[in-house]
C-alpha positions as CSV (number, residue, x, y, z in Angstrom):
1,X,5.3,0.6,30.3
2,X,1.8,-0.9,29.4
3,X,0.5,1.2,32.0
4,X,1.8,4.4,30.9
5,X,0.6,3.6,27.5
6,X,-2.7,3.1,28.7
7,X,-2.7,6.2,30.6
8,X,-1.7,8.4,27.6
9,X,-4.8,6.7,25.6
10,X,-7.1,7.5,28.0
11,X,-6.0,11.0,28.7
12,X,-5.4,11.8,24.8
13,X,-7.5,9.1,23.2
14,X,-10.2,11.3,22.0
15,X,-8.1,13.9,20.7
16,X,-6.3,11.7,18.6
17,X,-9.4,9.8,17.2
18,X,-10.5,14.0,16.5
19,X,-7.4,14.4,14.5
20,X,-8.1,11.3,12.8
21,X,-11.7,12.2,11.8
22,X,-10.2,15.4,10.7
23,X,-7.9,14.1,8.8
24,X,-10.2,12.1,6.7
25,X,-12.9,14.4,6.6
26,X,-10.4,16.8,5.3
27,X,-9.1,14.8,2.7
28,X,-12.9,13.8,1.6
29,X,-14.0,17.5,0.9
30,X,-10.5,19.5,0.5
31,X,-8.2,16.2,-0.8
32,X,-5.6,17.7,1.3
33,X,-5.0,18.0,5.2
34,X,-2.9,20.5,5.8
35,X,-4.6,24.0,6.8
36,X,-2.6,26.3,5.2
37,X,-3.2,24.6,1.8
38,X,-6.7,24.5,2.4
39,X,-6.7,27.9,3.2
40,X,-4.0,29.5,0.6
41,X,-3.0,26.5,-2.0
42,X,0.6,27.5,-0.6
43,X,2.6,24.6,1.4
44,X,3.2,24.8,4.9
45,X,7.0,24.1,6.3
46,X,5.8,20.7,7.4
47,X,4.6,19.8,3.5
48,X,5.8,16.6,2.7
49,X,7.1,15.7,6.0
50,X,4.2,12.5,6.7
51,X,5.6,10.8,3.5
52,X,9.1,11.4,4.1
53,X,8.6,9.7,7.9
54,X,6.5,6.8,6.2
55,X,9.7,6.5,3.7
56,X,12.2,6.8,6.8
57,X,10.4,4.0,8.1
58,X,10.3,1.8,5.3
59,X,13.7,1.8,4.7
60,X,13.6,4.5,1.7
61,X,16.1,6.9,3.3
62,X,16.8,8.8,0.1
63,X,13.3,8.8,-1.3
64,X,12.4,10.3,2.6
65,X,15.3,12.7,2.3
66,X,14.6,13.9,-0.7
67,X,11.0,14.6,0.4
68,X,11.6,16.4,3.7
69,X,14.8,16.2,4.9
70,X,13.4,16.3,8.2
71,X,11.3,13.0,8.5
72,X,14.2,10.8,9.9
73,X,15.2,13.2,12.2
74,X,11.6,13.1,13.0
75,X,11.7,9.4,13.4
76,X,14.5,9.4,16.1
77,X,12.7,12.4,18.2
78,X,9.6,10.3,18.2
79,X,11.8,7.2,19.8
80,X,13.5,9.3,21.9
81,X,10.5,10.5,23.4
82,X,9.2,6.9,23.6
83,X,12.2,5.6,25.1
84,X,12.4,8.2,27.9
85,X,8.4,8.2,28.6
86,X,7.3,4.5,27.7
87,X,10.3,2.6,28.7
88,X,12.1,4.8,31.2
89,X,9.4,6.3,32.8
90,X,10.4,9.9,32.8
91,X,9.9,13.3,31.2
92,X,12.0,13.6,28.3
93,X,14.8,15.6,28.5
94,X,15.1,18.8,26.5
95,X,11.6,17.7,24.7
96,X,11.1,21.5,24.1
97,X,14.3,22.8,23.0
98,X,14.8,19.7,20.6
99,X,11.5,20.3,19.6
100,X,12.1,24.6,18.6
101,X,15.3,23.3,17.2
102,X,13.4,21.0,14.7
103,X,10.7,23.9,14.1
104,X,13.3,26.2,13.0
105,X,14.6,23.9,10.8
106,X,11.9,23.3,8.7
107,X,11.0,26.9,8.7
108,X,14.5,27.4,7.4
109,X,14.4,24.7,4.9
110,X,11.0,25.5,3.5
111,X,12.5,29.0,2.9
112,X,14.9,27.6,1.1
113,X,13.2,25.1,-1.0
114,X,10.3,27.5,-1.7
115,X,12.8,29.6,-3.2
116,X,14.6,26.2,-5.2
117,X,11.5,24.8,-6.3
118,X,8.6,26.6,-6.1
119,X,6.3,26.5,-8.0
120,X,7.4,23.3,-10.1
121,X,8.4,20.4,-7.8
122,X,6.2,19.0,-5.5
123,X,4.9,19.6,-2.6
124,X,6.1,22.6,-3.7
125,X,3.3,23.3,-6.0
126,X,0.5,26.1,-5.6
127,X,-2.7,23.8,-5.0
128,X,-5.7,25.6,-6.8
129,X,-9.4,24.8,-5.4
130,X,-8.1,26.8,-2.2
131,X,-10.7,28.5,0.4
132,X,-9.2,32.1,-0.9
133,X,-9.2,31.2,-4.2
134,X,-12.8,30.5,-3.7
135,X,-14.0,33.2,-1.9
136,X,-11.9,36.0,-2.8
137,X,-12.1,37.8,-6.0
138,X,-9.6,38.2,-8.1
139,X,-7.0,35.9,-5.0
140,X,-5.8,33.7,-8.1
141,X,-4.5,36.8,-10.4
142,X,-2.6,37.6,-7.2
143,X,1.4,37.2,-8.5
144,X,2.7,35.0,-5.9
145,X,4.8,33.6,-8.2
């Protein structure tokens, strides 16, 4: 198992400290890391979902539900993949279809809850400060809402 671990850190070790530098640098200058708020102040389907995981995992299920629905769920594909790479040794079965399945879920459910909620609950919230707004003229008396 330690092996495989090791492996995996070697192999996708400097991609994940990129992502990691990212991420901060993107919080430092945008104070947000998603791309799509960054780019359009709109939330992405995946808005919300690092809190609701860190809530899953804290033992705040409804707090984490009420975030993203999605971030337990999240949780358990994350083990299962551990389980069946780390601990078992083999490719994970049906990583790709669990993994559309999940997609379409939260493209579903941010359909939904952009319709619910926009623009008043967060993350649901238009973010202003955007690239667009910024750089296009007259982006923020666009009536996206």
């Amino acid at each position: 198992m330690g092996q495989r671990i090791l492996k995996d850190l070697r192999k996708y070790g400097i991609a994940a400290a990129a992502v990691l530098l990212l991420y901060f640098l993107m919080h430092a200058v945008f104070n947000a890391f998603c791309p799509l708020v960054v780019l359009t102040g709109f939330p992405c389907p995946g808005c919300g979902l690092t809190r609701s995981v860190l809530f899953f995992v804290t033992g705040q299920w409804n707090r984490s539900f009420s975030v993203h629905p999605l971030g337990g769920a999240v949780v358990v594909f994350v083990l299962y993949c551990a389980w069946f790479r780390y601990v078992r040794g083999k490719k994970v079965p049906g990583f790709a279809g669990i993994l559309a399945v999940l997609t379409a879920a939260a493209v579903v459910l941010y359909a939904v809850r952009m319709h619910l909620y926009f623009p008043v609950r967060p993350p649901y919230t238009y973010n202003h400060g955007n690239l667009l707004e910024k750089l296009v003229p007259g982006y923020i008396g666009l009536k996206f809402f």
